[in-house]
N, C-alpha and C positions, 0 to 999 in steps of 0.2 A: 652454291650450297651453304658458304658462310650465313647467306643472308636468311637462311631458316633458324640456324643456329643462335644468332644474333635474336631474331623475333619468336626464338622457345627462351628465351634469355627473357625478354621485355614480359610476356604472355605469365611466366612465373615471377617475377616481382608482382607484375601488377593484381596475379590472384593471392599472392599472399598478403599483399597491398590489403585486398579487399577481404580478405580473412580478417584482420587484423581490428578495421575498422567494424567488421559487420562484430567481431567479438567484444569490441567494448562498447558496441551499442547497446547489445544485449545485457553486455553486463549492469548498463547503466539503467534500462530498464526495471530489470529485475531487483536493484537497490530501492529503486523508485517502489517498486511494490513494497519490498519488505520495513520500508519506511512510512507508508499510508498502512500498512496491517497493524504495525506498533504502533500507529497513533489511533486506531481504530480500538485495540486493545486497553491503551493507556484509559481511552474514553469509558472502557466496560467498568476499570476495574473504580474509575473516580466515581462513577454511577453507583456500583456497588456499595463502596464506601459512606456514598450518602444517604443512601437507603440504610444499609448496618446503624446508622446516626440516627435516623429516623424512625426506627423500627418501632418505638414506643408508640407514636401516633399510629400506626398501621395495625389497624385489629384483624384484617383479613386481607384475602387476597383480593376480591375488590375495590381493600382502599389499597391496597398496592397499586393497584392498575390505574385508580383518579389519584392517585398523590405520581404516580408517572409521566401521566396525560399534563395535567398540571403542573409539572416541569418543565416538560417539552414546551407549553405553551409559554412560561416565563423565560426561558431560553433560546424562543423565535424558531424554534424546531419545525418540523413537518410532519404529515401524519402520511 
């Protein structure tokens, strides 16, 4: 009988074990997101900025859309 006692003893470390690890996997994950969303964000608001700068050359919205395009392409962007 010891020897069940002993192996519910080993079966709960090593799920906590695995608790512990699958927990900061996750967490490390989801850091990971929240650090490519803020730099995805930082990229909107630098974009906005330039445009706000530019906004004297832009008589409409379709030279918004060619002084856009025209960006992208001086910036090796993709379409």
């Amino acid at each position: 009988m010891w020897i069940l006692y002993k192996i519910k003893g080993y079966l709960m470390t090593l799920s906590v074990l695995m608790g512990v690890i699958s927990f900061a996997f996750l967490r490390g994950r989801q850091s990971a997101k929240i650090e490519q969303e803020t730099e995805r964000l930082q990229d909107y608001v630098d974009t906005r900025k330039t445009i706000d700068l530019a906004e004297d050359d832009i008589a409409d919205a379709g030279g918004g859309r060619e002084w856009l395009l025209q960006r992208r392409r001086e910036h090796g962007g993709s379409m």
